[in-house]
N, C-alpha and C positions, 0 to 999 in steps of 0.2 A: 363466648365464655365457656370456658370447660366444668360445666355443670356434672358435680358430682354426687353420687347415690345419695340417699338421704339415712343410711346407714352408718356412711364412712362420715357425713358432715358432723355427728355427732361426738365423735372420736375428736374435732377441732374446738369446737364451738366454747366447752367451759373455757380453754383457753384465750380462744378469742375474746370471749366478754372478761376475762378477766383483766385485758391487757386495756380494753375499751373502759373498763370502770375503773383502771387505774387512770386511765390518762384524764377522764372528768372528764366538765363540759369545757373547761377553760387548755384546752391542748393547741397545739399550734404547730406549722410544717415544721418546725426542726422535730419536734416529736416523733412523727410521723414518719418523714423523713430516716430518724433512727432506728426505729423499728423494721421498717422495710427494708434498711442498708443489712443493720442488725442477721437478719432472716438471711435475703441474697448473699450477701458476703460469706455468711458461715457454710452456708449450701455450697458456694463456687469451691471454697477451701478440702469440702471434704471429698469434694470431688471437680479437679481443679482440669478441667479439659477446654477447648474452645465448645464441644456440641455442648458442654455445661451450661459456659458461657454464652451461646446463641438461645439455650432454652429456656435462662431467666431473662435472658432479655427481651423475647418474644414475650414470655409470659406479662413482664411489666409492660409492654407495649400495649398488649390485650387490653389489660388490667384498666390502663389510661383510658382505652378507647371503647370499651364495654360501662364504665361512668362514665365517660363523654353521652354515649348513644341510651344509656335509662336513666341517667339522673340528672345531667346538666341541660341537657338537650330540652328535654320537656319542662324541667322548669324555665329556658329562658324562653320557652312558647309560652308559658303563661304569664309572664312576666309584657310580652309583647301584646299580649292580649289586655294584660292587667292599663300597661300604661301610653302602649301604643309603639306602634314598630318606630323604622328612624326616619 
């Protein structure tokens, strides 16, 4: 994950919680979904190249697979611990 300064995270973050406390606790993948298309799509437009193209897709590939390896992963090891592997 391209872990950035803790300078420049601050410049995101009211935004981000803004978008996170509009969507609530009751949000759902199209949501989600939207906002991510949202974000990518308008990046691809303003700058409409294939290496554009290759580096938000890399990025969302990341993205997937950096939650996979810190947040899904360890939960379903506790989960297997919780209720017993298969």
């Amino acid at each position: 994950m391209p872990y950035i300064k803790q300078n420049q995270r601050a410049h995101f973050d009211c935004a981000i919680e803004e978008i996170i406390d509009t969507l609530g606790p009751d949000w759902n993948a199209g949501d989600l979904n939207y906002i991510v298309s949202k974000i990518t799509w308008s990046l691809f437009k303003k700058n409409a190249r294939y290496a554009t193209a290759n580096t938000l897709i890399g990025a969302l590939e990341c993205i997937k697979l950096e939650l996979y390896r810190r947040q899904i992963s360890p939960y379903e090891d506790q989960k297997i611990i919780e209720n017993g592997d298969l």
